[in-house]
C-alpha positions in Angstrom: 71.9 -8.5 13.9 69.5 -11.1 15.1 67.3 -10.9 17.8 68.1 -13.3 20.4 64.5 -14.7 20.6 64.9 -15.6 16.6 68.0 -16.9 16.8 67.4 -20.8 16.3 69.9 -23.3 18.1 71.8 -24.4 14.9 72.8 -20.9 14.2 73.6 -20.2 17.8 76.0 -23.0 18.2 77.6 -22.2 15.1 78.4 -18.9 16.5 79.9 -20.4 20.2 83.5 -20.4 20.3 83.7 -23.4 22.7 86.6 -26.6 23.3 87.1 -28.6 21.2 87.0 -32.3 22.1 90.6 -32.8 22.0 91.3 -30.1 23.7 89.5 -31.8 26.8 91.7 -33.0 29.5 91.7 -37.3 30.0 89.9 -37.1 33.3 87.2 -34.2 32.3 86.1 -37.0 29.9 86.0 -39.7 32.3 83.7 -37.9 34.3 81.8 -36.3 31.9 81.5 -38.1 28.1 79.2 -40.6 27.9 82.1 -42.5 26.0 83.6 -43.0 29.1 83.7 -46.7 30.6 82.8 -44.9 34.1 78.8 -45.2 34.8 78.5 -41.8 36.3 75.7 -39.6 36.0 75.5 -36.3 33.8 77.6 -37.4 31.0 77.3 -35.3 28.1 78.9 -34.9 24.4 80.8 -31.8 24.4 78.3 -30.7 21.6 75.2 -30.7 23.9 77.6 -29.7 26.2 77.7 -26.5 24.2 73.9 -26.8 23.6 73.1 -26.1 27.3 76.0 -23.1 27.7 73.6 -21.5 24.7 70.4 -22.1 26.7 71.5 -20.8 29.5 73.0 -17.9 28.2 76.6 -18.4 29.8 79.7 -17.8 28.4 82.8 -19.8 28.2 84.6 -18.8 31.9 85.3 -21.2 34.7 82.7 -19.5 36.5 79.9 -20.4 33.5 81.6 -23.5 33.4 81.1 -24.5 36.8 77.4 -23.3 36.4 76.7 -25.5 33.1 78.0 -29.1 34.9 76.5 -27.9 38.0 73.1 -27.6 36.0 74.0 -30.7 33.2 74.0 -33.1 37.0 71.3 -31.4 38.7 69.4 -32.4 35.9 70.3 -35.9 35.6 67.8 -37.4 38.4 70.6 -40.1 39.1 73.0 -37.5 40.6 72.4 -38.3 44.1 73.9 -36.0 47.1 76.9 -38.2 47.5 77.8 -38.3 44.2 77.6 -34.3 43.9 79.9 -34.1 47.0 82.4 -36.4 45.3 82.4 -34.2 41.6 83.1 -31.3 43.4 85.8 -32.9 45.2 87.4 -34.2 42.2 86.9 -31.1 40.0 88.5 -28.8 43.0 91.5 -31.0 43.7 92.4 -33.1 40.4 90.9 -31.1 37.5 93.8 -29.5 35.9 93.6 -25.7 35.3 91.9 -24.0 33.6 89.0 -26.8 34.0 90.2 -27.1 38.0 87.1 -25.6 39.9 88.2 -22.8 42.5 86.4 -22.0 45.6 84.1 -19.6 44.8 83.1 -21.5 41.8 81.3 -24.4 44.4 78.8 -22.3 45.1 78.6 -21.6 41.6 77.8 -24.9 40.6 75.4 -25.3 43.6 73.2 -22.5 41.4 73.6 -24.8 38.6 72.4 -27.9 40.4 69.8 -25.8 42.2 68.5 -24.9 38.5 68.3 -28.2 36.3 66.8 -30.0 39.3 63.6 -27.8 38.5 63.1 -27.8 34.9 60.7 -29.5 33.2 62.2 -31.6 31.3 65.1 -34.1 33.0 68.0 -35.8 31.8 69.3 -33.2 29.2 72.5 -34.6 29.3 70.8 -37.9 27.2 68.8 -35.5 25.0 68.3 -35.6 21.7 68.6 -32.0 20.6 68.5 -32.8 16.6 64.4 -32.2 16.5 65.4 -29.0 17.8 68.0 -27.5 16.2 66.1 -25.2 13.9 63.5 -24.1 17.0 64.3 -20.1 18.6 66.0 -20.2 21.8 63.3 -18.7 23.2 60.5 -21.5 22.4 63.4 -24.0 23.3 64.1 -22.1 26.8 60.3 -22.4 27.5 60.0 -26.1 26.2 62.5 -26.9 28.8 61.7 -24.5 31.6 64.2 -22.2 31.3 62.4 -18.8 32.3 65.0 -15.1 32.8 62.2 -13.9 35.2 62.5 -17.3 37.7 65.7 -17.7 37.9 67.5 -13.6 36.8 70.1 -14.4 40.0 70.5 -18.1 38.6 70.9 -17.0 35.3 73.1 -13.8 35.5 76.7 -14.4 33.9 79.6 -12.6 34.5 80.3 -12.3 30.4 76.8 -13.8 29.2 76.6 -15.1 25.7 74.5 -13.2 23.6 73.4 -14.9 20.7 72.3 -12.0 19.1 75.4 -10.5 19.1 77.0 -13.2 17.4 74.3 -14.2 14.7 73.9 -13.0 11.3 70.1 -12.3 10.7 
């Protein structure tokens, strides 16, 4: 097995079992693909998407979910108040299930919010990650601010994603 701090982001995402694009219900990609003829802010490719759940060592539940777009808008510095109030609204009452966000999973994305609004780097949601594909987590994480010992509340998952688990050496 790898260790996780050696595991690069290529081999990472090769290991993550994520959606598939066309599994992704018509109004989660309005919202959320930059694709999408809507202007909002935090649109993402499901790839990077997928980058971010591996950064932030989450998993693949509607909890890490909620945590992952939480963090993705947070991030974005043109996801004001209002809109925030209005994603959660949609995603809690017209999001079909299992992509429908349940109560406890608001505060959920709160967290995430909370934590891409003080990373270092903003806008990871326009990104390009293809410089960095071949970089350790680890030096990634700390390019981008992502430190365990700042945020181990933040960044505890129910089922957390261990690369190293999943990686070949």
């Amino acid at each position: 097995m790898a260790s996780s701090d050696n595991v690069t982001l290529a081999q990472a995402y090769r290991a993550f079992q994520g959606d598939q694009q066309c599994d992704i219900p018509f109004i989660v990609w309005v919202l959320e693909n930059p694709d999408s003829p809507l202007p909002v802010p935090g649109r993402i490719y499901l790839r990077e998407h997928d980058y971010l759940h591996i950064l932030l060592n989450r998993g693949i539940s509607p909890e890490d979910e909620a945590f992952v777009v939480g963090f993705t808008l947070g991030n974005d510095p043109r996801a004001t108040d209002r809109f925030l109030r209005f994603f959660k609204f949609l995603a809690r009452h017209f999001y079909p299930e299992p992509y429908r966000f349940q109560p406890g999973h608001l505060s959920i994305f709160d967290a995430g919010v909370q934590l891409g609004r003080q990373m270092k780097i903003k806008g990871l949601c326009s990104w390009d990650f293809s410089p960095h594909l071949d970089q350790p987590l680890s030096s990634l994480r700390a390019k981008i601010g992502i430190y365990w010992e700042d945020h181990p509340k933040m960044l505890a998952s129910e089922k957390p994603w261990d690369p190293a688990k999943h990686c070949a050496a």
